[in-house]
NUKOLFI-62022 format. One record per residue (C-alpha): residue in three letters; z, y, x. Coordinates in steps of 0.5 Angstrom, whole numbers, plus 500, padded with zeros to 3 digits. Layout:
<pts>
ALAZYX/...
</pts>
This chain:
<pts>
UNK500500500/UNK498506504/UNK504511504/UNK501517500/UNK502512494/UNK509511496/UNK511518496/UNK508519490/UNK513514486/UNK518517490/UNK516523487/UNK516520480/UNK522516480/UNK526523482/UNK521528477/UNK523523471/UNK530522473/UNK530531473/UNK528531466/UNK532526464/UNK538530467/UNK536536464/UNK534534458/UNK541530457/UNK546533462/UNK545540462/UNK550544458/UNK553538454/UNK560537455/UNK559529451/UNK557525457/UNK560518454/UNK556510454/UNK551513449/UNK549518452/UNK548515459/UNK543509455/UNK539514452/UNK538517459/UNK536510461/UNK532509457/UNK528516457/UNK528516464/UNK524508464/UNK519511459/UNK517516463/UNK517514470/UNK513509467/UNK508513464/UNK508516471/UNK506509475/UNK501509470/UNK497515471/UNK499514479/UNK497506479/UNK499503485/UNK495498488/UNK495494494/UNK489493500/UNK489487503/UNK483485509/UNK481478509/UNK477476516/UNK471471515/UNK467468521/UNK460466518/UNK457462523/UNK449462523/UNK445456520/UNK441452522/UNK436447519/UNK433441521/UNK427440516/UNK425432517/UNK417430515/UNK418423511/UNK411422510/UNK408415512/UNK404419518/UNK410419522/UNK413412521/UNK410410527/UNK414415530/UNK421413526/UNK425411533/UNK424417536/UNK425422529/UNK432417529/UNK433418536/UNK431426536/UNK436426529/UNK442423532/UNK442428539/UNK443434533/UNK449430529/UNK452428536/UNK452435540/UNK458438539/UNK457444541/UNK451445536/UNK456444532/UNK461450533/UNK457454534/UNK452452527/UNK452450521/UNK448444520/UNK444443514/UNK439436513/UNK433436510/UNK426432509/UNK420433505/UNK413430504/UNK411432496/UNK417436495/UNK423438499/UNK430434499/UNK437435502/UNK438429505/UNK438426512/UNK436419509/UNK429417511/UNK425412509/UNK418415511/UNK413412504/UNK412419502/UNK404419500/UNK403427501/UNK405432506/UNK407439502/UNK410443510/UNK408450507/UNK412449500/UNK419446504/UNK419452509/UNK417457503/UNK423453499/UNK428453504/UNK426460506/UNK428463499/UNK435459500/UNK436461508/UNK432467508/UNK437473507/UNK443470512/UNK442468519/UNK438462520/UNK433459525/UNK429452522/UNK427445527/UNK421443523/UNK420436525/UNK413433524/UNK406432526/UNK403438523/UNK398433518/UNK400437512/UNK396435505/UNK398439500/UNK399447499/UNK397453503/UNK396454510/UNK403453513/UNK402458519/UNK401463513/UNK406461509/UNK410460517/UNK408469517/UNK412470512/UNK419467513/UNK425470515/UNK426465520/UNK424463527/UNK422456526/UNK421451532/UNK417445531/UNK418439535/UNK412435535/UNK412427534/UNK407423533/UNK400422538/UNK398428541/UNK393426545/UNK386427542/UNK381423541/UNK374422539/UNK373420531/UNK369420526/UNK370421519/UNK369422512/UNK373428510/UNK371428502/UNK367425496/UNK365429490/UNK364426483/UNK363425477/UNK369422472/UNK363420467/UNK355419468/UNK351417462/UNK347410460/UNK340411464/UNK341418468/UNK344419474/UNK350422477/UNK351426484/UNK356424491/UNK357429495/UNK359427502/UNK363429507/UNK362428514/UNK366431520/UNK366428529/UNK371430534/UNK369430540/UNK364432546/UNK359427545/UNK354427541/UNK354421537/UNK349417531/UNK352413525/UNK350410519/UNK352413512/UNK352406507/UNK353407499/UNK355401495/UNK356400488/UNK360394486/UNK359391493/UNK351393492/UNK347397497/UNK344404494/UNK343409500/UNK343408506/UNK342414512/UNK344416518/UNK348421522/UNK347424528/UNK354430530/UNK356432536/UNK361437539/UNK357443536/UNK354440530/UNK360436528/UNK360437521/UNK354434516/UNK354434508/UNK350429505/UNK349429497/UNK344423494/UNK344422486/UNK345415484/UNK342411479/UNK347409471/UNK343403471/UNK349399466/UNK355401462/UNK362400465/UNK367401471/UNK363402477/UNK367401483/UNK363407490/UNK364404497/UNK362410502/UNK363408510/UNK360410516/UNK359406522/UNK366406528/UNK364410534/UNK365405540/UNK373405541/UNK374409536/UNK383409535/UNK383411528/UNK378407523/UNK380408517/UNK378414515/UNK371412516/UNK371409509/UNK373412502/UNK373408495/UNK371413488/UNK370411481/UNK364413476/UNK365411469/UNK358409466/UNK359411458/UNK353409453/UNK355416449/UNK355423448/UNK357428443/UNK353433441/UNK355440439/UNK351445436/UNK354453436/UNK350456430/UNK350463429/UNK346469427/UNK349474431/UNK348474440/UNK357475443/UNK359473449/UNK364468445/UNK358463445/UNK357463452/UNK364462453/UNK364457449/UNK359453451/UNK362454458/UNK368450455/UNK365445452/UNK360443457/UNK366442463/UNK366436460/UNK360431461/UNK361427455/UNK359433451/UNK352437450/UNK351443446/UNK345447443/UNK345453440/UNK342454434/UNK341459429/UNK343458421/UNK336459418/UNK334452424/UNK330447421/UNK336442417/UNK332436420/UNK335439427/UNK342438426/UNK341430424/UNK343428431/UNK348433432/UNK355430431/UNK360437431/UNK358443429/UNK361450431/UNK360455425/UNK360462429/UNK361468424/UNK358465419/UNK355470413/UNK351468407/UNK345466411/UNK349459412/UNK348458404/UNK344452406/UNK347450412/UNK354449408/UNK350445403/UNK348440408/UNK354440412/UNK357438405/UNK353432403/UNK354430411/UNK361430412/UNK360433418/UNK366435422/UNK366444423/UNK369448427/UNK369455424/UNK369461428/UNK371468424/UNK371475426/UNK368483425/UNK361480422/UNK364475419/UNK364474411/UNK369471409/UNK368469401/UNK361466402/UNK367461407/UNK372460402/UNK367459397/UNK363454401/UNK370450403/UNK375451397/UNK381448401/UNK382455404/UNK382462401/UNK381468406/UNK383476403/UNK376480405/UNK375487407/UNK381488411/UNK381494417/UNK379492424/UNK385490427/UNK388486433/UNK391480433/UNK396476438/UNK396468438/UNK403465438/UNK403457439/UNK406452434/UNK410447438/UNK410443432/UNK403441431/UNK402434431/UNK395433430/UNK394432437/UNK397434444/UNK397441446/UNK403440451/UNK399441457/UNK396448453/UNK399455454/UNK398462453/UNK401466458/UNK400473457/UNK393472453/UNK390479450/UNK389479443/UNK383477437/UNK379481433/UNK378480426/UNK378484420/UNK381478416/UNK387478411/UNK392474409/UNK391466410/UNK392461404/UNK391454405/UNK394448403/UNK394441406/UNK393444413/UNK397445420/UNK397451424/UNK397450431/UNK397459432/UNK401463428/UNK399471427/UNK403477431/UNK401483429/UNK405489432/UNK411483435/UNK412480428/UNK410473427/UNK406472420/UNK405466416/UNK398467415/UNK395461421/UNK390464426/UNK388457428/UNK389451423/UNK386444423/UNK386440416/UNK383434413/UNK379435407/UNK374430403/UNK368433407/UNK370432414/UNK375435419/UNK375442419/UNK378447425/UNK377455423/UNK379461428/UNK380468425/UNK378472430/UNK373473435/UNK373475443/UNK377468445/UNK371469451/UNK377474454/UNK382468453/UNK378463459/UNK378469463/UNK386470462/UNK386462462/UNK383464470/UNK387469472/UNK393465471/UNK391459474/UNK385461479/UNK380456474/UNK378455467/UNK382448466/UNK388450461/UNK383454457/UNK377449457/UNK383442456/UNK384445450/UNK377446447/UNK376439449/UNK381437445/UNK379441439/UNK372438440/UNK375431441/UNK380431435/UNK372433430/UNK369428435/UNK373423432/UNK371420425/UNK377414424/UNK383417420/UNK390419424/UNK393413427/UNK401414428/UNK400411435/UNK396415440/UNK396414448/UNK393420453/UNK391417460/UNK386418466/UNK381412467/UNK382413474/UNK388415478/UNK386416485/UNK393413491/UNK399418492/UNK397422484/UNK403421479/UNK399415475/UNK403417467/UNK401414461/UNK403419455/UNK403417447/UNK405420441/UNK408416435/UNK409418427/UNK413416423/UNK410414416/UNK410422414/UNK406423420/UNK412427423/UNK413426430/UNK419420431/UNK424421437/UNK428415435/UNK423411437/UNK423406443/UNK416404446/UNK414400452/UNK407399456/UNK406392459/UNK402394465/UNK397388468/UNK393387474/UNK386384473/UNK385381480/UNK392377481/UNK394377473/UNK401380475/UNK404384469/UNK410388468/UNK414392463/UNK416399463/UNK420403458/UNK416410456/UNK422416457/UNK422421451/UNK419428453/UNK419433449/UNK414431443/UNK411425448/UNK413418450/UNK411419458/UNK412412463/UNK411413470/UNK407407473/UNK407411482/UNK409405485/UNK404400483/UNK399397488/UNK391399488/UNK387396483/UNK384395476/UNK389395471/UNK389393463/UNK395396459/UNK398395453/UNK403400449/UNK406398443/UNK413400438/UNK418396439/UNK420391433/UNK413394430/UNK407391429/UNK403397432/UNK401398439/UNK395401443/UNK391399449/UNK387402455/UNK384400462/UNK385404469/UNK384404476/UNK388406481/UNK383407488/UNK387404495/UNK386412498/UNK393413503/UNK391421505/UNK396420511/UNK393416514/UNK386420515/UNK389423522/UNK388419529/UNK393425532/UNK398430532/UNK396437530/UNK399440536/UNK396447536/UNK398449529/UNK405447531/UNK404452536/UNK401458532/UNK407456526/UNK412457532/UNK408463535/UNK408467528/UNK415466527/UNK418468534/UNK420459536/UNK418455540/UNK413448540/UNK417442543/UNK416435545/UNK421430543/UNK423428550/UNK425436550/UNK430435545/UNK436437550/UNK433443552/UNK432446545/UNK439445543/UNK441448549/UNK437454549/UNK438455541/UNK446454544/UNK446459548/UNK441464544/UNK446471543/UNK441472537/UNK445466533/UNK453468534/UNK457467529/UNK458473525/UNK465476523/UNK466479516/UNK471483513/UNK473483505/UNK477488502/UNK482485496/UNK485492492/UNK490489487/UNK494493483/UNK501493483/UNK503494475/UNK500491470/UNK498496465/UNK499492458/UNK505490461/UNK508497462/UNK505500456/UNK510495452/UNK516497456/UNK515504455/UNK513504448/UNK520499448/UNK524503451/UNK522511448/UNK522507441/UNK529504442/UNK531511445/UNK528514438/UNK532509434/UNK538510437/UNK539517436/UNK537517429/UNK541512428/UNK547516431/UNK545523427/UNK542527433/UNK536531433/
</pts>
């Protein structure tokens, strides 16, 4: 307590006690117990109202020596495991070094995909990501006196540039370089670019990829086979200055069915690393393809987004036609898009009708809406509203089909002059927000009527949604997915079944391989009490296994990472129920790590330039601890903290000096005195 306090309860205590003195003592002759009790308590009330307003409080400084911390961030990934006695070797000199120690504290931690803190290694992870373990532990570490040991090859897979990411931190990194730094002369294939789906009698592009490290100047043959068979063959001549080739070829869908692609290239005599010298990719050969026709008697830039979107796929085709088109066009057209439709579409809605075709209508500042309802009759839209703008907000309990993976993050408004919305037996998929206030009128909607499937859009500019799709992901892919599953859903002629799969037909080595589905109860609402379960079976040695799909929001999700390469037959089915779903799948034998011969020496050494470190070999461990040791930059640091307490507590001496001049006023009354 700093003097000046107390000199100021001294003061109070003698000012209180004064007028307590005056005010009893001064010019009375009666000076017996009871006046002698009202003093008391006179003086206690307003001595205490003295402390309160001088609040005394009580200053104590705490001392904290925080050391500096110093992290050792481990590659697990299965390029190092050859290198396993050497990282155990390195580890074990770090947790016996006392003085390190001492001096720091030291944090463990290992990554392939994703970072973890452990020391525990097992080195099976199929992905290197070193750019997002150092932004990780930089935005942990980053503001406190750190420096990072980054234990690694320097092969990363994933991510960004990790020397970028490495400028950027806020911490010397000092890479210890395991592995073969020796290079040698290897030839490899980098990439293979394909299709998912090719077309019955088409053909279908490979794009390959070819690079040579070396000084030599070399000659390989590239060979293609498809299920075992031989379809091109070419050769490849590189050297130390053209040590990169691209060669593309179309090939032919000749049948229906999986095809397994094969490219290799021929070894270089003792070559240390060959299996990056050949790569597997699937093509899927369909005998079907929907077609889609855009129909619209005005030219927006909605079309062409739309067309862009659609054709991403390569199941689906579209044309675009005007509505006074030859009706004979439309035979073989299997999902129509209705954009903006006016009266001249009288005709078209007649035949649509008679076909039961599936619709997806588009409605916007050009669009008369009577002649719409008046065709469809399974809604009715208010006409001769003004212009205005209209927000979408998406309804996460639409059932029709899954739109967990869509979002609409920062999406710009629709234009439409609609009004109020009625429709009955329908289900909203985005509601309207005009002015932050969510309607219930629907802006997309999907229904079911006795003439076909039917999407209607009430409002235009949806080309501004794919460009906002772009600007939060780099690609069209969340906009492009979700128009696909609204062509999917008007493709499909069957009725809703309650249990649908979602799943890829080809999953390549180190991905996440998840088969998704979504089951309905009798009323078509989703069922969370559910218990479903996949049998996974492998069509080459007939070995099968159960797993039980996990609850994920409003899907059943079953992660099947850990199974070995090859073909695959599944089968999900609702346990105690006569309903289940069945798929096939392939799973390529591709292990990205084991593309690299070598360590990446000099990345490692721009990693540590770039961050203030040092690149170090493992035998060099000894003198990386010394040096970080005995490095002034990494002392610990003493801080100080300043704990302020107040002496009283307030509430408490509130309610003694109430007490004590409440008494007072009581007593005197009681006895007569004024």
């Amino acid at each position: 307590m700093q003097t000046t306090t107390i000199l100021l309860v001294i003061l109070a205590a003698i000012v209180a006690l004064g007028l307590v003195l005056f005010q009893y003592n001064y010019k009375t002759k009666k000076r017996g117990k009871l006046s002698l009790l009202l003093s008391f308590l006179r003086f206690i009330g307003l001595f205490g109202i003295f402390l309160l307003l001088i609040n005394p409080k009580f200053s104590k400084n705490e001392y904290i020596l925080e050391k500096a911390n110093f992290i050792v961030l481990t590659d697990n990934s299965s390029s190092v495991a050859n290198s396993k006695g050497t990282i155990d070797g390195v580890l074990n000199q770090i947790r016996s070094n006392s003085a390190l120690s001492d001096k720091f504290n030291v944090e463990f931690y290992n990554f392939g995909s994703a970072i973890q803190h452990s020391d525990s290694l097992s080195f099976k992870e199929k992905n290197t990501n070193i750019a997002r373990a150092i932004q990780s532990l930089d935005e942990v570490y980053g503001q406190a006196n750190s420096t990072l040991i980054l234990i690694s090859d320097g092969n990363s897979t994933l991510g960004e540039d990790y020397v970028f990411t490495g400028r950027n931190s806020n911490f010397s990194i000092y890479p210890l370089a395991v592995g073969d730094t020796t290079q040698y002369e290897d030839i490899r294939i980098d990439q293979v670019n394909s299709n998912k789906y090719a077309f019955l009698k088409n053909k279908y592009p490979l794009e390959v990829y070819v690079s040579y490290q070396g000084s030599q100047e070399v000659n390989a043959v590239l060979k293609i086979k498809v299920n075992d068979k031989n379809v091109h063959s070419e050769k490849v001549k590189l050297s130390s200055d053209t040590n990169s080739r691209t060669i593309r070829t179309l090939v032919n869908a000749n049948s229906v069915g999986v095809k397994n692609i094969g490219i290799s290239i021929t070894p270089l005599n003792n070559e240390r690393n060959t299996q990056n010298n050949s790569q597997n990719t699937i093509v899927e050969v369909i005998d079907e393809k929907t077609n889609i026709a855009i129909v619209s008697s005005i030219i927006h830039p909605d079309i062409g987004a739309l067309r862009k979107s659609i054709e991403s796929n390569e199941q689906r085709s579209v044309s675009i036609k005007k509505p006074s088109a030859n009706l004979k066009d439309f035979e073989d057209v299997d999902v129509f898009v209705l954009y903006q439709p006016n009266p001249s579409f009288k005709a078209l809605y007649a035949y649509l009708k008679k076909k039961k075709a599936s619709i997806f209508t588009i409605g916007g500042t050009k669009t008369n809406w009577n002649s719409i309802t008046t065709a469809s009759r399974k809604y009715q839209v208010a006409d001769g509203y003004p212009i205005q703008e209209i927000v979408g907000a998406l309804n996460p309990s639409f059932t029709k089909f899954d739109i967990t993976d869509f979002a609409m993050d920062d999406f710009p408004p629709l234009t439409s002059n609609a009004g109020k919305i009625q429709v009955d037996e329908a289900e909203t998929l985005i509601q309207m927000t005009i002015f932050g206030a969510t309607l219930r009128s629907p802006l997309l909607f999907a229904l079911d009527n006795e003439n076909g499937k039917e999407i209607v859009l009430a409002g235009e500019n949806i080309w501004k949604w794919r460009m906002q799709s772009f600007r939060n992901s780099q690609n069209f892919q969340n906009f492009d997915d979700f128009i696909g599953k609204l062509m999917l859903y008007l493709a499909s002629n069957k009725g809703k079944d309650r249990l649908s799969i979602d799943y890829e037909s080809v999953y390549e080595g180190g991905n996440a391989i998840k088969i998704k589905a979504s089951y309905f109860d009798e009323a078509f609402v989703f069922d969370t009490n559910a218990s479903l379960v996949v049998q996974v079976k492998n069509k080459e040695n007939g070995i099968s296994k159960e797993i039980p799909m996990l609850l994920k929001n409003n899907f059943y999700e079953a992660d099947l990472t850990d199974i070995s390469p090859g073909q695959y037959s599944f089968t999900v089915r609702v346990d105690k129920e006569n309903r289940s779903q069945s798929g096939s799948f392939v799973l390529l034998d591709f292990d990205v790590e084991k593309q690299f011969s070598s360590t990446n020496y000099k990345k490692l050494a721009q990693l540590a330039s770039v961050t203030g470190g040092k690149v170090y070999m493992p035998n060099e461990t000894d003198s990386l601890l010394q040096n970080l040791v005995h490095n002034n930059q990494y002392v610990p640091t003493q801080k100080g903290t300043k704990n302020v307490v107040s002496l009283i507590d307030y509430r408490v001496f509130l309610a003694i000096i109430i007490a004590a001049l409440a008494a007072e006023w009581f007593i005197r009354k009681y006895n007569g005195l004024t």
